[in-house]
Backbone as CSV, one residue per row, in Angstrom:
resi,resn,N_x,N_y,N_z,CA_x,CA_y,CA_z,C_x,C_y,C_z
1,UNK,-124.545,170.326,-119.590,-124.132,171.682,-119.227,-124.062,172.538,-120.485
2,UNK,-124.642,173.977,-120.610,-124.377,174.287,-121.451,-123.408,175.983,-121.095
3,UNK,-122.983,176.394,-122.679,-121.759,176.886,-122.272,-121.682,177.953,-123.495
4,UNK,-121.828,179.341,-122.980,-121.601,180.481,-124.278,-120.516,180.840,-124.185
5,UNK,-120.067,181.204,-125.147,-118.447,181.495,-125.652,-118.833,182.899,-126.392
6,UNK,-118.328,184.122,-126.164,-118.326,185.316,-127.100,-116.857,185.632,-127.262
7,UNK,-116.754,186.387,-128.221,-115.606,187.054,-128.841,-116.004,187.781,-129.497
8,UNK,-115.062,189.220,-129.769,-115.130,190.205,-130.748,-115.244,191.678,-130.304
9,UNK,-114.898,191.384,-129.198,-115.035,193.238,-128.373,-113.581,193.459,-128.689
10,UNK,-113.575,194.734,-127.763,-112.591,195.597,-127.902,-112.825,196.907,-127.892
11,UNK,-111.845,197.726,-128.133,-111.569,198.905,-128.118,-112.188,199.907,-129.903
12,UNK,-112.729,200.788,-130.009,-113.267,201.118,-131.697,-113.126,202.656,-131.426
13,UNK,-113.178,203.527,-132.765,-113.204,204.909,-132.501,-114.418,205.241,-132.834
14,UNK,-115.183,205.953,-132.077,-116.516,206.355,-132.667,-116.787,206.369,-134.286
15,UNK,-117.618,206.240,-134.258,-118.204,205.973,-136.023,-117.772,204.613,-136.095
16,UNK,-116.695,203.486,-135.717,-116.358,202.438,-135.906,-117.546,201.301,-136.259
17,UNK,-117.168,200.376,-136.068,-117.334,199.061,-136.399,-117.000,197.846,-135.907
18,UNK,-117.948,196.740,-135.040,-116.915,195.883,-134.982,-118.188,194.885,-134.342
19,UNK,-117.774,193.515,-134.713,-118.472,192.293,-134.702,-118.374,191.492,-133.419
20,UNK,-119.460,191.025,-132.837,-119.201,190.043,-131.487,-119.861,188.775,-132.239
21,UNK,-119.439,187.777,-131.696,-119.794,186.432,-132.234,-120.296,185.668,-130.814
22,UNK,-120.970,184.790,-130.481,-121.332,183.490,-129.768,-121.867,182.162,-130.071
23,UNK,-121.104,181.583,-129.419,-121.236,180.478,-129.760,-121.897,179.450,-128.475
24,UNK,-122.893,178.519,-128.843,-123.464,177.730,-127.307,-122.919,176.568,-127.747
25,UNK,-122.629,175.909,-126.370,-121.775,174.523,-126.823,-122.718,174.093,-125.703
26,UNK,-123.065,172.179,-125.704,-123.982,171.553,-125.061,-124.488,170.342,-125.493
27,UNK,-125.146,169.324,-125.112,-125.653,168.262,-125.206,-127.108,168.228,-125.256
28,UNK,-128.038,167.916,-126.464,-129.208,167.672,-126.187,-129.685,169.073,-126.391
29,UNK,-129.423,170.096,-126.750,-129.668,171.301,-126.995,-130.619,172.076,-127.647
30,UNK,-131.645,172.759,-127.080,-133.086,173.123,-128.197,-132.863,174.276,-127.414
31,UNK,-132.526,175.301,-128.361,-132.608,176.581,-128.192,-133.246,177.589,-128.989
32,UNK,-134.243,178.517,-128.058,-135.267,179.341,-128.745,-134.895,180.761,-129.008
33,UNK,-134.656,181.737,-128.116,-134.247,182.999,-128.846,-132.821,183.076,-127.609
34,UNK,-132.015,183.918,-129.179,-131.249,184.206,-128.576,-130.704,185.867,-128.468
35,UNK,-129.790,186.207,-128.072,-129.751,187.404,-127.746,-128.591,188.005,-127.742
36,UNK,-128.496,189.440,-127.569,-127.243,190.389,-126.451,-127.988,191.196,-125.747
37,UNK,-127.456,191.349,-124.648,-127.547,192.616,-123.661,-126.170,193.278,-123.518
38,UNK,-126.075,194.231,-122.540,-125.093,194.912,-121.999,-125.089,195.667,-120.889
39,UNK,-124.159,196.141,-120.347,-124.562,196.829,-119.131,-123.210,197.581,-119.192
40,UNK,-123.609,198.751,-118.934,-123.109,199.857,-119.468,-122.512,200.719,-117.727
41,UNK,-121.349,201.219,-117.251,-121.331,201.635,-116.149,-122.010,202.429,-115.585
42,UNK,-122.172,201.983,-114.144,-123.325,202.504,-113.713,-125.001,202.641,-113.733
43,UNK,-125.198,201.585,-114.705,-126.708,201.399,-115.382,-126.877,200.081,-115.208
44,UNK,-128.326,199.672,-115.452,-128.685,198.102,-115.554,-128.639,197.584,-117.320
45,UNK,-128.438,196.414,-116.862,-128.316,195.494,-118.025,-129.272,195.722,-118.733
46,UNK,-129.092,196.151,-120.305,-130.369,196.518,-121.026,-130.169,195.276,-122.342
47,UNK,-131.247,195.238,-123.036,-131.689,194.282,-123.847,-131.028,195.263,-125.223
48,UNK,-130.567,194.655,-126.143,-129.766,195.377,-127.308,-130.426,194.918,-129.076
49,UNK,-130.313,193.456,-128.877,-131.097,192.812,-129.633,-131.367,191.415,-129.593
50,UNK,-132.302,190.711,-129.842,-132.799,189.350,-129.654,-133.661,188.872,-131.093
51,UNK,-133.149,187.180,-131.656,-133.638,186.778,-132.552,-134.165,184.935,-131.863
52,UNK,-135.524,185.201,-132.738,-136.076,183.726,-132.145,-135.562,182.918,-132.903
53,UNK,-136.042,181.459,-132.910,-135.500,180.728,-134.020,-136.122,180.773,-135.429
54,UNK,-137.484,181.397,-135.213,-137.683,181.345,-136.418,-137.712,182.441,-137.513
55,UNK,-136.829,183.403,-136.928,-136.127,184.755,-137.156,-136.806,186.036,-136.933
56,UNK,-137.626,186.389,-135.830,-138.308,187.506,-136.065,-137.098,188.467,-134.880
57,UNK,-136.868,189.182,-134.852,-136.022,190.244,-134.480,-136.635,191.614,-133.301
58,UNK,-135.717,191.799,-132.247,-135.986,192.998,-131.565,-134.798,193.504,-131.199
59,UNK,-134.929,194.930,-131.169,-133.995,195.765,-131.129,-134.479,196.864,-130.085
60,UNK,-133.276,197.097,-129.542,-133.396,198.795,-128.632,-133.657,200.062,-129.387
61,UNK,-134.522,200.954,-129.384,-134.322,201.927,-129.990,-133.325,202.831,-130.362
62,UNK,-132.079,202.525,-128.949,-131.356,203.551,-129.548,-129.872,202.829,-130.474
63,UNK,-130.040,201.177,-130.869,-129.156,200.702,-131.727,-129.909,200.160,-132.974
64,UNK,-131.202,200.447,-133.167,-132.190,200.351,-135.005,-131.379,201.255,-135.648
65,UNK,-131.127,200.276,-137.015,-130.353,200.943,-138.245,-129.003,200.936,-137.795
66,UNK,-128.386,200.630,-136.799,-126.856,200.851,-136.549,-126.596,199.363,-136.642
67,UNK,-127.478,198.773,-135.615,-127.200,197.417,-134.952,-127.508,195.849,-135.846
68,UNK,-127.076,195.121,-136.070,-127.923,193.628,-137.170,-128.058,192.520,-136.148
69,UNK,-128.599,191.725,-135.840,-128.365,190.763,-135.437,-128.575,189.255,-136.321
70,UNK,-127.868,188.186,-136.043,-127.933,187.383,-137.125,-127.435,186.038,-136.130
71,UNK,-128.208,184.931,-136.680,-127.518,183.761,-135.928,-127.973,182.537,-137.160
72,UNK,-126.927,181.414,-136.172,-127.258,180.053,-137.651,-127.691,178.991,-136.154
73,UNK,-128.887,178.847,-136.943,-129.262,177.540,-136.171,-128.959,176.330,-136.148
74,UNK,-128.295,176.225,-136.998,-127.562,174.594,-137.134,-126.482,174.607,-136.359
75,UNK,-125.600,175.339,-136.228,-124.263,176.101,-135.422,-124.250,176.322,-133.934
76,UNK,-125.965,176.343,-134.023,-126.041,177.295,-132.537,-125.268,178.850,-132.193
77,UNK,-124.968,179.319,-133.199,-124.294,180.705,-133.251,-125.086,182.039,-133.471
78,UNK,-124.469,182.744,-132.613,-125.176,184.474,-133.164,-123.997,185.442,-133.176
79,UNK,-124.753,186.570,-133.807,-123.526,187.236,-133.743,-124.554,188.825,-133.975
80,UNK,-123.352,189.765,-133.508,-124.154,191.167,-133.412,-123.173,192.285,-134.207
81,UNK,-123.566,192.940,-135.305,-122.583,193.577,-136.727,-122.906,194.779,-136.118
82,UNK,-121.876,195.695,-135.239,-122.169,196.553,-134.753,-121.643,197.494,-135.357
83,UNK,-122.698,198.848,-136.707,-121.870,200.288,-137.032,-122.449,201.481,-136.084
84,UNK,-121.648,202.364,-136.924,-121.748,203.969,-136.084,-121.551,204.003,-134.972
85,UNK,-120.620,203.210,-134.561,-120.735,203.329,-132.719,-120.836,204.254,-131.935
86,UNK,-121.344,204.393,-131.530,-121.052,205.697,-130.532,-120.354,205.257,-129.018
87,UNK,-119.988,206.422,-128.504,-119.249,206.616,-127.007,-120.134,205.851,-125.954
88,UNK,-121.628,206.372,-126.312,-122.682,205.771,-125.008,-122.445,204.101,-125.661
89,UNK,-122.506,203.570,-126.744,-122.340,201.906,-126.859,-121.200,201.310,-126.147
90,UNK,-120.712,202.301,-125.069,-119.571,201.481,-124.679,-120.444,200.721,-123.249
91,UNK,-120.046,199.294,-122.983,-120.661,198.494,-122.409,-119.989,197.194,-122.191
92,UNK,-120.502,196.353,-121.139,-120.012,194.832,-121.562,-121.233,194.186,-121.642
93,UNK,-120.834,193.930,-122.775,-122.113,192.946,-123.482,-122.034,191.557,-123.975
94,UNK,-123.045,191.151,-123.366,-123.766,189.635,-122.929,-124.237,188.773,-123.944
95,UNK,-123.728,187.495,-124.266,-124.710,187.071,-125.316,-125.709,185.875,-124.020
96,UNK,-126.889,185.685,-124.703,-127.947,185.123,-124.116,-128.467,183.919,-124.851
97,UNK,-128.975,182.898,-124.452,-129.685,181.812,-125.164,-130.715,181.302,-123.807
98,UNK,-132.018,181.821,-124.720,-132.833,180.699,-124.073,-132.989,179.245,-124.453
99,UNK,-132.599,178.598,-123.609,-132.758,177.117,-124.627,-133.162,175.800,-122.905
100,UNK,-133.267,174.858,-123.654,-133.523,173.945,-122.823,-132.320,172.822,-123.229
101,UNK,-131.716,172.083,-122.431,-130.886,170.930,-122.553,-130.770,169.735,-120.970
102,UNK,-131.702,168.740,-121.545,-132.461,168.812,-122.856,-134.317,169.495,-122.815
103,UNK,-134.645,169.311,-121.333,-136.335,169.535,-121.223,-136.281,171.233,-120.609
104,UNK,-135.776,171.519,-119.305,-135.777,172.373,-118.804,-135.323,173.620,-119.370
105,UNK,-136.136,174.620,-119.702,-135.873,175.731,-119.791,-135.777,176.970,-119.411
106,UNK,-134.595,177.611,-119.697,-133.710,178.800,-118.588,-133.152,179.452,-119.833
107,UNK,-132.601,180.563,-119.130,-131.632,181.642,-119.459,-130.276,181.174,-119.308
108,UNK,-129.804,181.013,-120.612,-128.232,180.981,-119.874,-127.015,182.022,-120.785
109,UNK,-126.111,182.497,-120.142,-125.298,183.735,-120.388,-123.830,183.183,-120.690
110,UNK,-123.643,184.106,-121.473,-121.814,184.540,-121.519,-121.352,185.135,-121.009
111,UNK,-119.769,185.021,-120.806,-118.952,185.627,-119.398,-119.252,187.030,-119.767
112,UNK,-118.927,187.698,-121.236,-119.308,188.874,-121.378,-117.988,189.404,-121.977
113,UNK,-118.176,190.789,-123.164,-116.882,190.979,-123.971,-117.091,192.372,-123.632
114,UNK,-115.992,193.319,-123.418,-116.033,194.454,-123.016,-115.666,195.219,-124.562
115,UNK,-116.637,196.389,-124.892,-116.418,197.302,-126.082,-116.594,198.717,-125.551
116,UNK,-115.179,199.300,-126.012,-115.078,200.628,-125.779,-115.221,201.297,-127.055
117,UNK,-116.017,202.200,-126.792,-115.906,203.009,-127.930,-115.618,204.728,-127.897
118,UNK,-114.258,204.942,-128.262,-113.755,206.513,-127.651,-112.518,206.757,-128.536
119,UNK,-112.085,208.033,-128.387,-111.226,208.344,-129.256,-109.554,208.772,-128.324
């Protein structure tokens, strides 16, 4: 079974700052890219940023230059260094791992960390 764990939301004042972390816990575990999304009220779940394993990177246009994404493959961890926030980044956002454990491969998600960003 495998199992994402995030932390690091919350509440920020515009222009803020603030870090989400995930972590995949599991047996037998080969995992290829991983990710965040979010879904923002009233909208669909959009793609924010995603790193493969062998580090090549994608980003949303409207979080390039604000947004980092970074993960350790030995750890199985990612994490998303979120500046300049703005009001529209408010969302609950998803961390993602594609991985297989051990052959089959799927999508699997985190419960999800809610970030407000407002004054």
């Amino acid at each position: 079974q495998v199992q994402l764990v995030e932390s690091g939301g919350g509440p920020v004042l515009p222009g803020g700052s603030l870090r989400l972390s995930c972590a995949v816990f599991g047996s037998a575990l080969n995992i290829n890219t991983m990710g965040w999304y979010r879904r923002a009220p009233g909208k669909e779940r959009e793609l924010v940023a995603s790193m493969s394993s062998s580090g090549s990177t994608t980003y949303a246009d409207s979080v390039k230059a604000r947004f980092t994404i970074s993960r350790d493959n030995a750890l199985n961890t990612a994490a998303l260094q979120m500046s300049s926030l703005k009001p529209e980044d408010t969302a609950v956002y998803y961390c993602n791992a594609f991985a297989a454990a051990p052959t089959v491969w799927r999508n699997y998600w985190g419960q999800g960390t809610q970030v407000t960003v407002s004054t």
